[in-house]
mmCIF file as Biopython writes it, N, C-alpha, C and O atoms, coordinates in Angstrom:
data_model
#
loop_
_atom_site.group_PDB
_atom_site.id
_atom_site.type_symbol
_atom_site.label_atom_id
_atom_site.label_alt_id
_atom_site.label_comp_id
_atom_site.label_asym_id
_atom_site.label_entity_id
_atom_site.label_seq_id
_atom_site.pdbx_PDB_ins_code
_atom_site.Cartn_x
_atom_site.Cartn_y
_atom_site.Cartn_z
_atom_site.occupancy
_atom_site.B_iso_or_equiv
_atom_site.auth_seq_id
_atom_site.auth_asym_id
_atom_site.pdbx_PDB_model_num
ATOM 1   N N  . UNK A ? 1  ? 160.104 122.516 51.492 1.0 0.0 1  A 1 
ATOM 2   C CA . UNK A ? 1  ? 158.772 122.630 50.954 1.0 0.0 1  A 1 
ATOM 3   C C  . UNK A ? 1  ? 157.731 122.148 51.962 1.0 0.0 1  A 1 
ATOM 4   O O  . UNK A ? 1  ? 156.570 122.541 51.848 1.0 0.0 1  A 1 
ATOM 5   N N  . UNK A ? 2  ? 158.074 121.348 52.907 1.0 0.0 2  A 1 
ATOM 6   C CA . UNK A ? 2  ? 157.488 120.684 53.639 1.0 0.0 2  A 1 
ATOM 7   C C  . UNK A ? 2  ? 156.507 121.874 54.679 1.0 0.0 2  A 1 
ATOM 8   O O  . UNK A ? 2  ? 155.333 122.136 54.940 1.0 0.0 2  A 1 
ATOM 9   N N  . UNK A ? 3  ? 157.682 122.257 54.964 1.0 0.0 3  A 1 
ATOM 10  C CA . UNK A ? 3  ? 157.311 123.174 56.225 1.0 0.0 3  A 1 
ATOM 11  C C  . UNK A ? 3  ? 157.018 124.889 55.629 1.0 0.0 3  A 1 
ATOM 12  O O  . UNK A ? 3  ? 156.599 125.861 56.256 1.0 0.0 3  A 1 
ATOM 13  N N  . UNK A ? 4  ? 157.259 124.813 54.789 1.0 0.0 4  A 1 
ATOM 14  C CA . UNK A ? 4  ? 156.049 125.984 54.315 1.0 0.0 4  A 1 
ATOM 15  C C  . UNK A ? 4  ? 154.390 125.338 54.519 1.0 0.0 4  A 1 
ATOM 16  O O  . UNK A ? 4  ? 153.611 126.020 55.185 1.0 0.0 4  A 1 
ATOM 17  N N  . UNK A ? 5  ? 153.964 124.172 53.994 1.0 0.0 5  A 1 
ATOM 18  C CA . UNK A ? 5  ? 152.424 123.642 54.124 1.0 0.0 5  A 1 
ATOM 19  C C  . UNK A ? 5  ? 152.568 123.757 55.569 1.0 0.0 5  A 1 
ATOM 20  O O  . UNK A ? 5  ? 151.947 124.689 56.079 1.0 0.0 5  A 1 
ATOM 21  N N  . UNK A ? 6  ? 153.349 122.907 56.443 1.0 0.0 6  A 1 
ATOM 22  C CA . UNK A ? 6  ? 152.978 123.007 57.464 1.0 0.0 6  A 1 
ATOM 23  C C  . UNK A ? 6  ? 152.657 124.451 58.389 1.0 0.0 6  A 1 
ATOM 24  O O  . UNK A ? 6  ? 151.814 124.555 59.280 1.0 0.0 6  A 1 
ATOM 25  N N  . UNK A ? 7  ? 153.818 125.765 57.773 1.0 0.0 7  A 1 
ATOM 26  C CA . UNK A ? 7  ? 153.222 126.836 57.814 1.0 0.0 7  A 1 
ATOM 27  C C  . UNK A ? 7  ? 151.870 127.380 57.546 1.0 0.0 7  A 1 
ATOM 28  O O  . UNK A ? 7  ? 151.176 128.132 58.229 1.0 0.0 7  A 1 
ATOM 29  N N  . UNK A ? 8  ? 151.639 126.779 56.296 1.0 0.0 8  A 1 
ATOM 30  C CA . UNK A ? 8  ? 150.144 127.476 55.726 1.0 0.0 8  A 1 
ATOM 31  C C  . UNK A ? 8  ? 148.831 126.960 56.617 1.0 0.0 8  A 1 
ATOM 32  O O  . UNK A ? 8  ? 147.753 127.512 56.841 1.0 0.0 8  A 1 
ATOM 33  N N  . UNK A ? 9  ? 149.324 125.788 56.993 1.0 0.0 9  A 1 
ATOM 34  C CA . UNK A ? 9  ? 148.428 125.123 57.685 1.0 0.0 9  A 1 
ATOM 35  C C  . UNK A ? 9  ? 148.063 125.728 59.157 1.0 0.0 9  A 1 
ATOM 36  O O  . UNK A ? 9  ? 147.012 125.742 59.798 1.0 0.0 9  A 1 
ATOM 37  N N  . UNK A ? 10 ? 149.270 126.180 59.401 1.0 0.0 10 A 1 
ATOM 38  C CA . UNK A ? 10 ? 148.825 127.255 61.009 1.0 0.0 10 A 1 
ATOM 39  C C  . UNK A ? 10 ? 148.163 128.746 60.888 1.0 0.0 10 A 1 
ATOM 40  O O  . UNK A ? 10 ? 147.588 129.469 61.702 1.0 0.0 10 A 1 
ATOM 41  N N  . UNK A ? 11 ? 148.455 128.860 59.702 1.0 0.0 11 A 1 
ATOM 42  C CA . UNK A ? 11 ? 148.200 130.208 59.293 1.0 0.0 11 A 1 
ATOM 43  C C  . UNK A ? 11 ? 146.294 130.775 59.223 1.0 0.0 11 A 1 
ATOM 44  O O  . UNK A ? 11 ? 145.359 130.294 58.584 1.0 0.0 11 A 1 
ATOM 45  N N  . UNK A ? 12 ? 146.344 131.865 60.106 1.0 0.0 12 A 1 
ATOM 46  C CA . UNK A ? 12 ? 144.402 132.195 60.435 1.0 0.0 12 A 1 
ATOM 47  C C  . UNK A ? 12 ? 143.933 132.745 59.139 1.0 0.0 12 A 1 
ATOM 48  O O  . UNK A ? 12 ? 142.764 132.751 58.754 1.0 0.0 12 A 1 
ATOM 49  N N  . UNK A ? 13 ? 144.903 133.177 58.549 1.0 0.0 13 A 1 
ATOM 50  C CA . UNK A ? 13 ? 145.029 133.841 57.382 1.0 0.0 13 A 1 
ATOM 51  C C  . UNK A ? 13 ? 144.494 132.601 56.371 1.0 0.0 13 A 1 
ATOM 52  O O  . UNK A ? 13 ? 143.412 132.806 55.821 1.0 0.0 13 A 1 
ATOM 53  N N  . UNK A ? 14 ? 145.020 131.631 56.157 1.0 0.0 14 A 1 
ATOM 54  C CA . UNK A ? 14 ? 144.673 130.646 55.214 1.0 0.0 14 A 1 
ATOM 55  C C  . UNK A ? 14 ? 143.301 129.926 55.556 1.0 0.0 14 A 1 
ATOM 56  O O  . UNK A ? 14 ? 142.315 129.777 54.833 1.0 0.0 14 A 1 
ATOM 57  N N  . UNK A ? 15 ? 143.527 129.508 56.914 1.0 0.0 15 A 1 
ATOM 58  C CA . UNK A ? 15 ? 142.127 129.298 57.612 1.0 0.0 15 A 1 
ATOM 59  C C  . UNK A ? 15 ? 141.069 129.891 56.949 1.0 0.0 15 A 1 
ATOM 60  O O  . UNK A ? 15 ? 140.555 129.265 56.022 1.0 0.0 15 A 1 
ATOM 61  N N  . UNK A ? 16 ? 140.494 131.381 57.361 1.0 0.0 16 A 1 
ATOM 62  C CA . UNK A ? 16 ? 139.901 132.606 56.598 1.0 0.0 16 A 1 
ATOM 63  C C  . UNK A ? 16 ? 139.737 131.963 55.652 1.0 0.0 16 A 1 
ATOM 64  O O  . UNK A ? 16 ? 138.797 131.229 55.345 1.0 0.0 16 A 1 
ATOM 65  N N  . UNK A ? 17 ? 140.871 132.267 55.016 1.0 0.0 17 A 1 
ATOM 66  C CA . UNK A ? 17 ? 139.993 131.794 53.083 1.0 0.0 17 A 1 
ATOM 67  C C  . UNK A ? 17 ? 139.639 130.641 52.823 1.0 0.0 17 A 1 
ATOM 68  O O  . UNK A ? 17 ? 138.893 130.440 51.865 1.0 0.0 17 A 1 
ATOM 69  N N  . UNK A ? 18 ? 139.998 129.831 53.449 1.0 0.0 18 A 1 
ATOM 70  C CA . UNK A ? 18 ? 139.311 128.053 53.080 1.0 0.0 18 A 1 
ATOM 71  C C  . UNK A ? 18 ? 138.136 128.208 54.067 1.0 0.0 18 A 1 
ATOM 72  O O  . UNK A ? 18 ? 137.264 127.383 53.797 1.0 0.0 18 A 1 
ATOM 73  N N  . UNK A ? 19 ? 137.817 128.992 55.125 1.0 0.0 19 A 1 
ATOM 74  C CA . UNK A ? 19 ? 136.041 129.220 55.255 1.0 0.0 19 A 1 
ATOM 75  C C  . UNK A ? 19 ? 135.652 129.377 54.347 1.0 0.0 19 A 1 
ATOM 76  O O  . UNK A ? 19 ? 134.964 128.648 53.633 1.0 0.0 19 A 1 
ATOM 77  N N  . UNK A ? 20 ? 136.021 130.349 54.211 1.0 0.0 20 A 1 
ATOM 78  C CA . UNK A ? 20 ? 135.503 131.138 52.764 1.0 0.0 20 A 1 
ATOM 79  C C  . UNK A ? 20 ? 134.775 131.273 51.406 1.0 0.0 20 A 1 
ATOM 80  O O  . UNK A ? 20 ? 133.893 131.869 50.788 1.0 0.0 20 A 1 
ATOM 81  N N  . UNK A ? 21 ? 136.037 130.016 51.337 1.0 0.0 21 A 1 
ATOM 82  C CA . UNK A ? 21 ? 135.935 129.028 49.885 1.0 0.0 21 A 1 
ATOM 83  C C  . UNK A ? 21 ? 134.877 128.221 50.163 1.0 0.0 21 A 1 
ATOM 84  O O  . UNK A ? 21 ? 134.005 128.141 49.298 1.0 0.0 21 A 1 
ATOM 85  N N  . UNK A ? 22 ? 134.739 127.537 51.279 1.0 0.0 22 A 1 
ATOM 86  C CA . UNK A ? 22 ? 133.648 126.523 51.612 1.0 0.0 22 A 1 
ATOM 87  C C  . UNK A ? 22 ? 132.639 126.881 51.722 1.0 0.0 22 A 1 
ATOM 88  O O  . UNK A ? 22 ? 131.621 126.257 51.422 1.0 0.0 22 A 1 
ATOM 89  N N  . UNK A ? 23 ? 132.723 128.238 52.290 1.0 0.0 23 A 1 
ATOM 90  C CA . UNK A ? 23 ? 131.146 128.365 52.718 1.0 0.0 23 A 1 
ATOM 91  C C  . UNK A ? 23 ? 130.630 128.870 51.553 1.0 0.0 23 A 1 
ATOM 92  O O  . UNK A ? 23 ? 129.406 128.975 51.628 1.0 0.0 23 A 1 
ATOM 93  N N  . UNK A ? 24 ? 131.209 129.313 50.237 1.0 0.0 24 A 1 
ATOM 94  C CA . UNK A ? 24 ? 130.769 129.802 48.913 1.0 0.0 24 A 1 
ATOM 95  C C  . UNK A ? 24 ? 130.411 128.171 48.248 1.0 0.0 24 A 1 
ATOM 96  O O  . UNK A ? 24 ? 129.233 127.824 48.163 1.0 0.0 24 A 1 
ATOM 97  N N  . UNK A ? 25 ? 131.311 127.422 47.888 1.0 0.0 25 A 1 
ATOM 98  C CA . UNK A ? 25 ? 131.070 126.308 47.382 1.0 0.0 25 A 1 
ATOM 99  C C  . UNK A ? 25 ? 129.967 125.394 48.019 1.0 0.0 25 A 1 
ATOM 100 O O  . UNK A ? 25 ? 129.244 124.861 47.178 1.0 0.0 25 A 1 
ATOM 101 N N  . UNK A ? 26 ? 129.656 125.071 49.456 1.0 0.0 26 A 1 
ATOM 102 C CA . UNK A ? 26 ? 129.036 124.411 50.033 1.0 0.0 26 A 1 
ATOM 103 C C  . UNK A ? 26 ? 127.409 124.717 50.438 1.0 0.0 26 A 1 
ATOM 104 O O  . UNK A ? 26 ? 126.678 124.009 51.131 1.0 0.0 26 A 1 
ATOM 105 N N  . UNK A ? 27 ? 127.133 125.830 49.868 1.0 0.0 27 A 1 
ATOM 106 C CA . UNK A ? 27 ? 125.734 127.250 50.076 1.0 0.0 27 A 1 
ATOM 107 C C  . UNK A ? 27 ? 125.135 126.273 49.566 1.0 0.0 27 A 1 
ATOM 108 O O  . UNK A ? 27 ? 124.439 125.772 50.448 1.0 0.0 27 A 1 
ATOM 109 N N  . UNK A ? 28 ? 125.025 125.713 48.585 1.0 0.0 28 A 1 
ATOM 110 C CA . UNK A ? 28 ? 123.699 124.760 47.704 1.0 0.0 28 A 1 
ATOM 111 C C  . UNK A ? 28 ? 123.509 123.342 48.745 1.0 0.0 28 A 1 
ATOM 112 O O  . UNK A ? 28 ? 122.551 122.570 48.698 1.0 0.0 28 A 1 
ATOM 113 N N  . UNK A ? 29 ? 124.938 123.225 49.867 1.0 0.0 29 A 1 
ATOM 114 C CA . UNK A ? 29 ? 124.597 121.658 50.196 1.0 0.0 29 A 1 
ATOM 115 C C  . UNK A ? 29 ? 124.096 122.087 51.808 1.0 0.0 29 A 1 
ATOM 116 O O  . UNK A ? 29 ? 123.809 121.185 52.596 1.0 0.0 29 A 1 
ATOM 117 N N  . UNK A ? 30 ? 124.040 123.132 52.103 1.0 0.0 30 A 1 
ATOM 118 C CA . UNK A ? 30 ? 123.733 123.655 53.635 1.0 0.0 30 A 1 
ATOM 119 C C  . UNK A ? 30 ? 122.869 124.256 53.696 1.0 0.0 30 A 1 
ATOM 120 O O  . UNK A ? 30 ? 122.450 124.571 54.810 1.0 0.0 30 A 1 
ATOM 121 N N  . UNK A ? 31 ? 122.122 124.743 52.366 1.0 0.0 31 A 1 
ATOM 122 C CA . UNK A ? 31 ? 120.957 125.097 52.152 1.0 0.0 31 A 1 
ATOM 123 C C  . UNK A ? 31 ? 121.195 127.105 52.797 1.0 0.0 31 A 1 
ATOM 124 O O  . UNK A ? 31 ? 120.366 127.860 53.304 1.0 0.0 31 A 1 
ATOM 125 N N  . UNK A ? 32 ? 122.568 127.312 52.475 1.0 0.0 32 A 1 
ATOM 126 C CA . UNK A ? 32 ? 122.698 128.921 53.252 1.0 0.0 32 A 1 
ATOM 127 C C  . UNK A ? 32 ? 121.874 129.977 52.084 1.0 0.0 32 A 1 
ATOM 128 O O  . UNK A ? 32 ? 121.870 129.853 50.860 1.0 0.0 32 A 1 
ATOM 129 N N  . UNK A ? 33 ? 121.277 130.912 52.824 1.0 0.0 33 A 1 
ATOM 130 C CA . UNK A ? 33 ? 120.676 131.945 51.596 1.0 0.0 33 A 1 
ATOM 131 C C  . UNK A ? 33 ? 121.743 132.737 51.270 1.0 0.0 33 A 1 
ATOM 132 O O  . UNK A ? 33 ? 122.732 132.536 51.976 1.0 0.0 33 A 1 
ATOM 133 N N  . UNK A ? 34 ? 121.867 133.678 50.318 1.0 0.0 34 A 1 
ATOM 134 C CA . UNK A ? 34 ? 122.725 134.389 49.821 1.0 0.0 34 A 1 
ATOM 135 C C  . UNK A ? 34 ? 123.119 135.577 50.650 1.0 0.0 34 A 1 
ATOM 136 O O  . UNK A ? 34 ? 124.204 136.136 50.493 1.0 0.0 34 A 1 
ATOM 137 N N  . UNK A ? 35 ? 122.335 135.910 51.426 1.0 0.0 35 A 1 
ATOM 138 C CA . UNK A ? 35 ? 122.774 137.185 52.361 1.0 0.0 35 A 1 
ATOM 139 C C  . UNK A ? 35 ? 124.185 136.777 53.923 1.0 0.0 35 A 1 
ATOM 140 O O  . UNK A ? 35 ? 125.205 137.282 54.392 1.0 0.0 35 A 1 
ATOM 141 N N  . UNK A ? 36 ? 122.962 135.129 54.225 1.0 0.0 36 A 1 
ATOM 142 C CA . UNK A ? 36 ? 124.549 134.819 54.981 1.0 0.0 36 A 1 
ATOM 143 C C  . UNK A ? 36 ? 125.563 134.437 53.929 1.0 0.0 36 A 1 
ATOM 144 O O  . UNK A ? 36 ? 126.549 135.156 54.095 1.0 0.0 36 A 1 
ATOM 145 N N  . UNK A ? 37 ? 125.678 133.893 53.264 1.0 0.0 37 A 1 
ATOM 146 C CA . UNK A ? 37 ? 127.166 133.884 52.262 1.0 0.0 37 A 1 
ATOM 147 C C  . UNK A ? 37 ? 127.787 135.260 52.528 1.0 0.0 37 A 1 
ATOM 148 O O  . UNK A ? 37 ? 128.727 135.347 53.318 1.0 0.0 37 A 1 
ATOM 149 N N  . UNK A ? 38 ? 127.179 136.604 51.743 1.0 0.0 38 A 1 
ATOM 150 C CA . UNK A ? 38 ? 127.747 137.705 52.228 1.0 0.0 38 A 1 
ATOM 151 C C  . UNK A ? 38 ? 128.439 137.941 53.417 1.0 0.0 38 A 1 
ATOM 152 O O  . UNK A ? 38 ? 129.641 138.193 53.500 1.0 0.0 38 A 1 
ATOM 153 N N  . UNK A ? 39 ? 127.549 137.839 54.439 1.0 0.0 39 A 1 
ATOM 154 C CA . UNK A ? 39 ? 127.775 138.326 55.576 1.0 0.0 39 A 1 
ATOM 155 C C  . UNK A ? 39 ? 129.388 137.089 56.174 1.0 0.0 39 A 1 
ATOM 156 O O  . UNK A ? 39 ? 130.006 137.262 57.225 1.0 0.0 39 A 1 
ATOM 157 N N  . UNK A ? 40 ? 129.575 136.379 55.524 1.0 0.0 40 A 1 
ATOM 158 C CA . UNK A ? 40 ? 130.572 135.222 55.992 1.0 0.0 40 A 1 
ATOM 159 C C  . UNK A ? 40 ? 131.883 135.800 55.123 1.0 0.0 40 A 1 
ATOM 160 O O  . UNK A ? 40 ? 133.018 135.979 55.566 1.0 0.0 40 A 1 
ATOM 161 N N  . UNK A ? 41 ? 131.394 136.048 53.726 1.0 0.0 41 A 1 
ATOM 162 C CA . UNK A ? 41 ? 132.512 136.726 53.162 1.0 0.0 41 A 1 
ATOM 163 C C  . UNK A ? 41 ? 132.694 137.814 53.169 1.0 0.0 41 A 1 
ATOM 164 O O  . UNK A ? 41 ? 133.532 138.138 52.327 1.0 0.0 41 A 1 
ATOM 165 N N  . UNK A ? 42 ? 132.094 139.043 54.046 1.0 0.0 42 A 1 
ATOM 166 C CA . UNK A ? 42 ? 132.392 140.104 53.997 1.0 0.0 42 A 1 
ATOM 167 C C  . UNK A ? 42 ? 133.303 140.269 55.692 1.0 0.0 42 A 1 
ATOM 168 O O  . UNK A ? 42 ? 134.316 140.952 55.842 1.0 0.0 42 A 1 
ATOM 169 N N  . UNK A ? 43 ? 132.561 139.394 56.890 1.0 0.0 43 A 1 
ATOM 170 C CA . UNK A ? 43 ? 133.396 139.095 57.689 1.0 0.0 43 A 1 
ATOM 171 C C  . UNK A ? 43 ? 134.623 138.809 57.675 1.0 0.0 43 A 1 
ATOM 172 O O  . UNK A ? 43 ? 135.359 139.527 58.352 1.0 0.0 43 A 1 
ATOM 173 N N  . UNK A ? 44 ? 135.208 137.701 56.918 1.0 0.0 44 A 1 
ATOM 174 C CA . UNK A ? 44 ? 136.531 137.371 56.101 1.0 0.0 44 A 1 
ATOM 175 C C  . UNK A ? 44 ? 137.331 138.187 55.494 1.0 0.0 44 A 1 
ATOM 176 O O  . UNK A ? 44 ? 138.533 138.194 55.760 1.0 0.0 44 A 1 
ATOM 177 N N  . UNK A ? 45 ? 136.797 138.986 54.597 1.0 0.0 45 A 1 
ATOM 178 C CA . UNK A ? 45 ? 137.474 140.478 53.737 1.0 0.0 45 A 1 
ATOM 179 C C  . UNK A ? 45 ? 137.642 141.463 55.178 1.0 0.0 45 A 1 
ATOM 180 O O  . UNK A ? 45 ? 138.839 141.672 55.380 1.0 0.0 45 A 1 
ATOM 181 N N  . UNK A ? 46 ? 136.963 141.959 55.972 1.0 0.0 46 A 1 
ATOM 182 C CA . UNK A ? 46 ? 136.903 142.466 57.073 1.0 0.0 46 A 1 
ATOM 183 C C  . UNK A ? 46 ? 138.629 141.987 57.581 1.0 0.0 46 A 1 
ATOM 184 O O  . UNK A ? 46 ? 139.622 142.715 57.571 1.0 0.0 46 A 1 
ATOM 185 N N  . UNK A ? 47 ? 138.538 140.539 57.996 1.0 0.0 47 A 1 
ATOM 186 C CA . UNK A ? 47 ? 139.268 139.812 58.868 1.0 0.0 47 A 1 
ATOM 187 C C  . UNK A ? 47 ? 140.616 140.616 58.308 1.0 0.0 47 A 1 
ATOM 188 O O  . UNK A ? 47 ? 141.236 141.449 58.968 1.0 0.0 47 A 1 
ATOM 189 N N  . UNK A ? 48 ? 140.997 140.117 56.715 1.0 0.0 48 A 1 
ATOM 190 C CA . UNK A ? 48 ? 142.052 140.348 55.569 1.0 0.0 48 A 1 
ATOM 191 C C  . UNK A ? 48 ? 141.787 141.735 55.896 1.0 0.0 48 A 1 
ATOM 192 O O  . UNK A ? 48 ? 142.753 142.232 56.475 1.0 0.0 48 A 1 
ATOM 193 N N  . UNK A ? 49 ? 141.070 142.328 55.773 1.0 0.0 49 A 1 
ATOM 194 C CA . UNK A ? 49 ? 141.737 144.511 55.917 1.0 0.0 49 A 1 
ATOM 195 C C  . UNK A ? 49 ? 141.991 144.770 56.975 1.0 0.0 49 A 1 
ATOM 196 O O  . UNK A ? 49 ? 142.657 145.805 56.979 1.0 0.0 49 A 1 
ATOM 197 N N  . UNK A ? 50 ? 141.718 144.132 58.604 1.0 0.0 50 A 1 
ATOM 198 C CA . UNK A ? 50 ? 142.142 144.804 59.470 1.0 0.0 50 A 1 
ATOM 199 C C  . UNK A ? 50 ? 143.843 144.273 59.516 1.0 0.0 50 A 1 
ATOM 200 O O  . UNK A ? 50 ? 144.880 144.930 59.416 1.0 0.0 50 A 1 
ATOM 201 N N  . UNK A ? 51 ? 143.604 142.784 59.714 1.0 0.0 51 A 1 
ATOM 202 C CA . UNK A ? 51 ? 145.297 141.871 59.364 1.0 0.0 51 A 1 
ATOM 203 C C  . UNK A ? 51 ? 146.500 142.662 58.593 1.0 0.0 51 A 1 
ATOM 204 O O  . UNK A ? 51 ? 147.707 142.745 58.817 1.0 0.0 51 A 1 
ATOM 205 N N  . UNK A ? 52 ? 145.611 143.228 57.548 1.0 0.0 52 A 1 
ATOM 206 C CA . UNK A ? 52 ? 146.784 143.735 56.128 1.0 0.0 52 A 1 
ATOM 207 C C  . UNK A ? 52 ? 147.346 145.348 57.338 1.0 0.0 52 A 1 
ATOM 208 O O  . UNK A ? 52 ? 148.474 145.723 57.661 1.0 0.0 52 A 1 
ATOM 209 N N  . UNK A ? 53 ? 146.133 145.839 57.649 1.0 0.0 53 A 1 
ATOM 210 C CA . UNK A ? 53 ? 146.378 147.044 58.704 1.0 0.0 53 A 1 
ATOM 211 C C  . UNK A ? 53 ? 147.360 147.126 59.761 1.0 0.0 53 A 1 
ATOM 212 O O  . UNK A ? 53 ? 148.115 148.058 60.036 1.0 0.0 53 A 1 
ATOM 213 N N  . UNK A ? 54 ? 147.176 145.597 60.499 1.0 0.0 54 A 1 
ATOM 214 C CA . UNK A ? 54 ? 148.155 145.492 61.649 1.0 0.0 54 A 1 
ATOM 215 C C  . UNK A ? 54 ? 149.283 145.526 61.011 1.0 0.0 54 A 1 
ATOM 216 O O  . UNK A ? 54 ? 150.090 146.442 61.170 1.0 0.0 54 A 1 
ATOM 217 N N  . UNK A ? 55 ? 149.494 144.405 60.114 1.0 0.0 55 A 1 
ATOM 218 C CA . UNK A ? 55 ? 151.051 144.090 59.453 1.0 0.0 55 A 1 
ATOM 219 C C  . UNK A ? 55 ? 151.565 145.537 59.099 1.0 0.0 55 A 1 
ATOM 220 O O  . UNK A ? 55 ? 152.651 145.999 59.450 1.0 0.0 55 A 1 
ATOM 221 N N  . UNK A ? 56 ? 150.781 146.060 58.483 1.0 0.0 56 A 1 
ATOM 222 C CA . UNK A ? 56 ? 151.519 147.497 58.064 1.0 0.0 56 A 1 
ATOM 223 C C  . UNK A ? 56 ? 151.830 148.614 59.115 1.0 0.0 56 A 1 
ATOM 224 O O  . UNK A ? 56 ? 152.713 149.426 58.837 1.0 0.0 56 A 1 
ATOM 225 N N  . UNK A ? 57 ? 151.288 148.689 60.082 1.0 0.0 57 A 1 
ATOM 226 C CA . UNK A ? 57 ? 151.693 149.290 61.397 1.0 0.0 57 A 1 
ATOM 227 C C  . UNK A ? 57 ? 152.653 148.627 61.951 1.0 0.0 57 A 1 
ATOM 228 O O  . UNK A ? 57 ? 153.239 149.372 62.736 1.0 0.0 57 A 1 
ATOM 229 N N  . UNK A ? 58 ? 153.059 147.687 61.930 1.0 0.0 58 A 1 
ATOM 230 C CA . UNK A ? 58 ? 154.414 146.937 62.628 1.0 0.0 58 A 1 
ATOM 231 C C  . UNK A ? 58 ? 155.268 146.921 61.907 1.0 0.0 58 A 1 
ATOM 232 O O  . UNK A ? 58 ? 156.385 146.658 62.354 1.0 0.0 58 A 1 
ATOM 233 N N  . UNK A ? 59 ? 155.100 147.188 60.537 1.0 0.0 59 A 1 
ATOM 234 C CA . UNK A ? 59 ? 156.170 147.348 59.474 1.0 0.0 59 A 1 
ATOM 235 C C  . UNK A ? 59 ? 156.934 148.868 59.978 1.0 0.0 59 A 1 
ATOM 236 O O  . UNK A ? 59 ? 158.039 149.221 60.391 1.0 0.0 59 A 1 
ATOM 237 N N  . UNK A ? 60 ? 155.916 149.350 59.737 1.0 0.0 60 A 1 
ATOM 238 C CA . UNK A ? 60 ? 156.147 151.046 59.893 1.0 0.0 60 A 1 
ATOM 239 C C  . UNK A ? 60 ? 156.876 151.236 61.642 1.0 0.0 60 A 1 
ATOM 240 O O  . UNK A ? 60 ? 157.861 151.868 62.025 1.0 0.0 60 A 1 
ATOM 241 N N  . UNK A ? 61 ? 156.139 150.605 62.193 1.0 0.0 61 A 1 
ATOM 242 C CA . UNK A ? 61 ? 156.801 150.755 64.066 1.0 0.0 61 A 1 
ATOM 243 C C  . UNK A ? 61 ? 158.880 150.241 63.847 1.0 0.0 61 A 1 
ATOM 244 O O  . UNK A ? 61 ? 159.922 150.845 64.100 1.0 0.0 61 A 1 
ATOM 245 N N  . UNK A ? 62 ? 158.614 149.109 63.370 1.0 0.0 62 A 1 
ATOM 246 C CA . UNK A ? 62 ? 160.082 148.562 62.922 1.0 0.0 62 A 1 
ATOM 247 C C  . UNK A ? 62 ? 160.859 149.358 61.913 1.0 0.0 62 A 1 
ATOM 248 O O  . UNK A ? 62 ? 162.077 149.237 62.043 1.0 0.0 62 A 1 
ATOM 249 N N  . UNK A ? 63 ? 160.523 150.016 61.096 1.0 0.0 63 A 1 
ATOM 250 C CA . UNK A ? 63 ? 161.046 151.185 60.349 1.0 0.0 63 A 1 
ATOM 251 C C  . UNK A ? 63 ? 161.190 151.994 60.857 1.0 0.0 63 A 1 
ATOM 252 O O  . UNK A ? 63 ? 162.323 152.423 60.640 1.0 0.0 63 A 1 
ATOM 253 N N  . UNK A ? 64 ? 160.327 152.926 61.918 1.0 0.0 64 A 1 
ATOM 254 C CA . UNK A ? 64 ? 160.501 153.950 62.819 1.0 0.0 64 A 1 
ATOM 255 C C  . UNK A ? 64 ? 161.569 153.942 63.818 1.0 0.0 64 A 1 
ATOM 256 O O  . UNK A ? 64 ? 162.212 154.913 64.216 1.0 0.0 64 A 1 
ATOM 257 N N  . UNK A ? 65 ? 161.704 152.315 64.286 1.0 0.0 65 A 1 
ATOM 258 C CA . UNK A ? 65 ? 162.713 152.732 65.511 1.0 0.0 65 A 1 
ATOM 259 C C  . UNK A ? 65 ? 164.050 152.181 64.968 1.0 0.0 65 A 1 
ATOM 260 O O  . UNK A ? 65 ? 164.956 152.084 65.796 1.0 0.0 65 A 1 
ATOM 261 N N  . UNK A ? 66 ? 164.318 151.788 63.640 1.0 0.0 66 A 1 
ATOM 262 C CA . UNK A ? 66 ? 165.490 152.157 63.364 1.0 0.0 66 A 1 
ATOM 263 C C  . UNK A ? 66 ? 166.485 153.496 62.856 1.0 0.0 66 A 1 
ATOM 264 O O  . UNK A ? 66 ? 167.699 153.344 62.712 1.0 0.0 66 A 1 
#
């Protein structure tokens, strides 16, 4: 169990969403307007669709050359 956290913890992927989370939760204490919030979480969703893209092309490359 250990070393799954310590996994999650390396992970850019988890990173990403705990920006994420923060920069949504923390908007009232940083004084951010609502358009950068967007632009932070749409960067992030961005990040997550190209990521989900790669993984699935290397899935498919490793399926192909067997």
């Amino acid at each position: 169990m250990l070393e799954f956290f310590k996994a999650l913890l390396r992970s850019k992927k988890v990173a990403a969403l705990v920006g994420g989370i923060l920069a949504v939760v923390l908007r009232e204490l940083l004084g951010l307007d609502e358009a950068t919030i967007e632009l932070i979480v749409n960067l992030i969703l961005g990040y997550f669709v190209a990521q989900g893209a790669v993984d699935v092309a290397l899935v498919m490359k490793e399926f192909k050359d067997k």
